[in-house]
N, C-alpha and C positions, 0 to 999 in steps of 0.2 A: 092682037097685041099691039100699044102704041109703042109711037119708036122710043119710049123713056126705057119702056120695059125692058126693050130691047136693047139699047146702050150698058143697061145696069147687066144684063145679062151677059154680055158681050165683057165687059172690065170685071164679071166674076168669073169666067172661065179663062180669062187674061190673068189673074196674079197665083203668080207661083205658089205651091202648096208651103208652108210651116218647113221650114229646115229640122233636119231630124238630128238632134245632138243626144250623147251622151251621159247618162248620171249616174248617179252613185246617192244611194240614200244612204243619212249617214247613222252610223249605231256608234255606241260608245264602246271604246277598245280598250283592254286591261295592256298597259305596256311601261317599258321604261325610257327615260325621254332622256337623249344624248345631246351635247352640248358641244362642235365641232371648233376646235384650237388650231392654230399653224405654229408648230417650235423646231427647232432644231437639237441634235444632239450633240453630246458632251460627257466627257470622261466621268466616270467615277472617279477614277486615281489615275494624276499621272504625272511624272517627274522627267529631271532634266537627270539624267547623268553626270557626275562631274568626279576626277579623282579627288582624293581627300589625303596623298603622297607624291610627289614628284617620283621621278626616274624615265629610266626608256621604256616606251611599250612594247611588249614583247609578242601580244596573242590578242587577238578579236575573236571572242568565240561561236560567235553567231552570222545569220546572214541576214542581210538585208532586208525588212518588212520581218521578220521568224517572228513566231510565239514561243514564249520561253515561259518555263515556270518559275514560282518565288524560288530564291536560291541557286536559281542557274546560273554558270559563269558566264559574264561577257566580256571584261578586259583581265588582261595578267600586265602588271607594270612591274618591272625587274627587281625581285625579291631578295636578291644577295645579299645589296645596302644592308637592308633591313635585318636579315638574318645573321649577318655579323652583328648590328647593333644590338641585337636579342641576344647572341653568347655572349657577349661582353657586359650586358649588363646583367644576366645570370651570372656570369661569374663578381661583377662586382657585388652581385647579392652572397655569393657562396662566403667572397674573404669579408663581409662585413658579419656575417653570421659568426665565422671564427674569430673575428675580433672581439663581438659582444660574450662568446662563451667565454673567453680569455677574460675579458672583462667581472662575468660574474663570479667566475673562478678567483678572481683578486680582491673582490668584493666580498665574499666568502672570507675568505683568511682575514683580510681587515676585520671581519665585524667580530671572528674569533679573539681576535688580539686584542682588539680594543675593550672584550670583554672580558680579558684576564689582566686589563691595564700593562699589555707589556705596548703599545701604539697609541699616540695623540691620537684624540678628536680627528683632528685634522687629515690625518693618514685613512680614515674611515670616508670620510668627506670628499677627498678627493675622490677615493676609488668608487665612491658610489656614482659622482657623476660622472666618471669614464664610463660606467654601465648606462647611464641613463644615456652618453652622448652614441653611444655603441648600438643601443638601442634603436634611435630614432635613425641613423642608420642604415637597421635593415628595413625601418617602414620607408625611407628615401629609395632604397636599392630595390625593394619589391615596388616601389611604383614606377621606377625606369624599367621593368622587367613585365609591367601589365603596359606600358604606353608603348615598347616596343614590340610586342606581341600583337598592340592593337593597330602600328604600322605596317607590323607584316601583313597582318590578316588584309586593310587596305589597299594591301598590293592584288589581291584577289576579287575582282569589281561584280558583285552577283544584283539578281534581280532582286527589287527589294519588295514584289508580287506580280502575280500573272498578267502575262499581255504582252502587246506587242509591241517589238521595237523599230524603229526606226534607220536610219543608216548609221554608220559609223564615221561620225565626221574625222577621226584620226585612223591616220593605218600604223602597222606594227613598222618602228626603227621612231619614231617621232618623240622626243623629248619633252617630259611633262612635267609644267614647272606647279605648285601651287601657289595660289594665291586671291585674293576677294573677286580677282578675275578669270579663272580656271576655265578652260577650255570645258563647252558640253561636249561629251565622250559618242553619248546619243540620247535620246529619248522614249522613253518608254508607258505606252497609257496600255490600263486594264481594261478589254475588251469581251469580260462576260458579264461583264452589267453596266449599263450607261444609261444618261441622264436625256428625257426630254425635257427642254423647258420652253416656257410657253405663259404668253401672258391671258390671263384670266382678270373678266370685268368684277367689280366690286359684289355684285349680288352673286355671283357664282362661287367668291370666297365667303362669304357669311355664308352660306349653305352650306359649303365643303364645314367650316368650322363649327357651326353648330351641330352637323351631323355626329360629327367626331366627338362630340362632347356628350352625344347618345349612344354613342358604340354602334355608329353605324356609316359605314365606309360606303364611296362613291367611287363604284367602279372604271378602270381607264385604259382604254384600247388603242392601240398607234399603228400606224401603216405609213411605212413610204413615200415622199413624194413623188418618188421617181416608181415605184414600182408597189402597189394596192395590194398584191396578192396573198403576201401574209399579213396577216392581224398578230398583233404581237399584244399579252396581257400585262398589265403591271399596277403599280398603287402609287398615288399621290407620295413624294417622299417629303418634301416640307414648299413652305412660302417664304417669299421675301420679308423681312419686316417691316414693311412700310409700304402705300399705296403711292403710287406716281400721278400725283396732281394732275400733270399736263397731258394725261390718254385716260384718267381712272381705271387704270389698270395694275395689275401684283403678279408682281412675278413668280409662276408656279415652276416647280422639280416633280417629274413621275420618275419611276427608275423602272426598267424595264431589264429581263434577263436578254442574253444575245442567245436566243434558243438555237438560230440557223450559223452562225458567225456572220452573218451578211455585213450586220448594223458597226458602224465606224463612226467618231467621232468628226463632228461638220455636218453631215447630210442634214435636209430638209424631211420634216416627217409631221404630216396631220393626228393630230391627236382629238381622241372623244372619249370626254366627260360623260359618265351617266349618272341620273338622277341615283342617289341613295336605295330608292323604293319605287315599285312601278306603282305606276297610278289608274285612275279611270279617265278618260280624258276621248275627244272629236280629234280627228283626225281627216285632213284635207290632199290630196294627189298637189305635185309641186304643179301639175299642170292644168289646173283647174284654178289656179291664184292668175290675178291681173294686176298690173301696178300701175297708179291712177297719181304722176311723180309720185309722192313720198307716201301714197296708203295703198293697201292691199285691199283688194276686193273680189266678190266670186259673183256667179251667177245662178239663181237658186228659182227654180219652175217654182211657181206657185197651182193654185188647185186649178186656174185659168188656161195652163199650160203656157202662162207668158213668163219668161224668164225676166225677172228682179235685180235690181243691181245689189248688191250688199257688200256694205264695207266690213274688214275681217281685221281682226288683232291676232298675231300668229307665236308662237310659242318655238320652241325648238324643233331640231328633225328627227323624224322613226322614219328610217329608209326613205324612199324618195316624196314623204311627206309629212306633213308641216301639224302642231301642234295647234287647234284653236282657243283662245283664251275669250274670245268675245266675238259675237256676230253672226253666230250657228248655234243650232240647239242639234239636238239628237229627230231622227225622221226628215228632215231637210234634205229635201232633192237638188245635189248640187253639178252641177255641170262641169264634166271632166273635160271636153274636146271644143273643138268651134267655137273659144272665142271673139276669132276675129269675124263671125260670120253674122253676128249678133248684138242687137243693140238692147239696152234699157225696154224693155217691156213688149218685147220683141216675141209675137206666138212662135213657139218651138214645137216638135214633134217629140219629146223627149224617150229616148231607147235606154233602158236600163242595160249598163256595163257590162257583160261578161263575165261572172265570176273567175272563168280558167284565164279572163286575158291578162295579161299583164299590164297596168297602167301608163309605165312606160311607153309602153305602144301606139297609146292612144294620140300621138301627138297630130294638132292641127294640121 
């Protein structure tokens, strides 16, 4: 053997065997493809408290943070005032009522007399307008008699629907004046349905809107930022009307039930859009993508066993992977693990995946 023989022999029992990585051949998956949003929530309903009568406050009826339902009391502001002003103006309704009878009663006997010509014109004329002024009257006396009723009722401060309140910035003995500047009493927002909202790019609302106009709804899921573990379901509730030039972005409302009472108005909460209808579509592990600055790309065995570079166009997420829209066909042996162990056309050993593993596992 000369020594060439032997040197070449020598540097092929010197280089390392093909590193053995990881694939995945890919097949096409029937799924529905979800679109990941960050919004926050926000009331359904929800108002300031404020009296709509002066007096003393007498009663707080709730406590601090309570959930109250529509119609429940929370303030009593001293009802006396009022309830004298309400007899009094009943009874000014009672003597106008006997003035008008009086009246028709005179008006009566005029239109007799004047029809047996023992009375002027004029004696008729008058007593008919003492009825007509007798009249209007009792329509003045009954509407002092429904505006003090509707101050009383005022003194009685209910919720005006379910949810929850707030503190009570007055205590009972405090003096409450009315006016365009009226002390807030408290506040109250309805906390079995609240708003996430969340901005959406411009191709994700023409989708949302032409579906809609097929009768076919794009379903929408939300989880906590602070806390993943429930999934909460709900539906688009409306859009902004108009698109914000400067992000190309529209501002979307989903409305969601509080099925646990957790959810409160402020928290941060990720929200996912999902396509209309599932589709057929390639699907990629997030860990088997490479970022090459601003493109993605994978690494795919060819028949040579040498792994290929390939640039990838990627679509939305199915679980911890990525939609392909360009760059992979269907049978394509793509490399889930050892990127970094591997270069452009670099012989691999390639190990098909595990079916029971989980791909998260797989990491470099």
């Amino acid at each position: 053997m000369t020594n060439a023989e032997n040197q070449q022999d020598k540097a092929t029992a010197a280089a390392p065997p093909p590193p053995v990585v990881e694939v995945i051949s890919l097949t096409p998956e029937i799924v529905r493809i979800w679109t990941n949003f960050s919004g926050r929530l926000s009331a359904v309903d929800t108002a300031e408290i404020k009296p709509l009568v002066g007096g003393e406050l007498q009663q707080v009826a709730f406590d601090d943070g309570q959930l109250v339902e529509k119609n429940d009391l929370l303030f009593v502001i001293d009802p006396r005032p009022y309830q004298a002003a309400l007899r009094r103006a009943e009874a000014q309704l009672t003597s106008a009522k006997s003035r008008a009878k009086l009246a028709k009663d005179e008006l009566d006997r005029s239109q007799r007399l004047v029809k047996n010509k023992l009375v002027s014109e004029s004696v008729f004329d008058a007593a008919k307008n003492e009825y007509q002024v007798a009249t209007a009257s009792i329509n003045e006396a009954e509407s002092a008699v429904a505006q003090a009723k509707l101050d009383l009722n005022y003194c009685y401060i209910r919720a005006p629907f379910a949810g929850r309140v707030s503190r009570a910035e007055l205590t009972v003995g405090n003096i409450i004046e009315t006016s365009p500047n009226a002390p807030v009493l408290t506040t109250l927002v309805a906390n079995n349905r609240l708003y996430a909202e969340f901005d959406v790019d411009e191709q994700t609302y023409i989708k949302f809107v032409r579906n809609s106009q097929r009768d076919q709804k794009m379903p929408v899921e939300m989880t906590l930022a602070a806390d993943n573990s429930v999934i909460y379901q709900g539906e688009i509730h409306s859009f902004d009307n108009q698109l914000d030039v400067s992000s190309g972005t529209i501002r979307a409302r989903a409305i969601f039930e509080n099925t646990d009472g957790a959810l409160t108005p402020g928290m941060y909460a990720n929200v996912r859009l999902g396509a209309a209808n599932e589709q057929e579509t390639l699907l990629v592990p997030d860990l088997a993508i490479g970022t090459n600055q601003d493109k993605k790309f994978v690494y795919v065995v060819n028949a040579d066993n040498k792994a290929t570079y390939r640039e990838v166009m990627l679509g939305g997420h199915h679980n911890d992977q990525r939609l392909v829209t360009s760059g992979l066909q269907a049978g394509d042996k793509v490399v889930v693990n050892g990127l970094s162990h591997i270069r452009p056309d670099t012989l691999v050993t390639p190990k098909p995946l595990d079916d029971t593993q989980s791909v998260a596992k797989t990491a470099p």
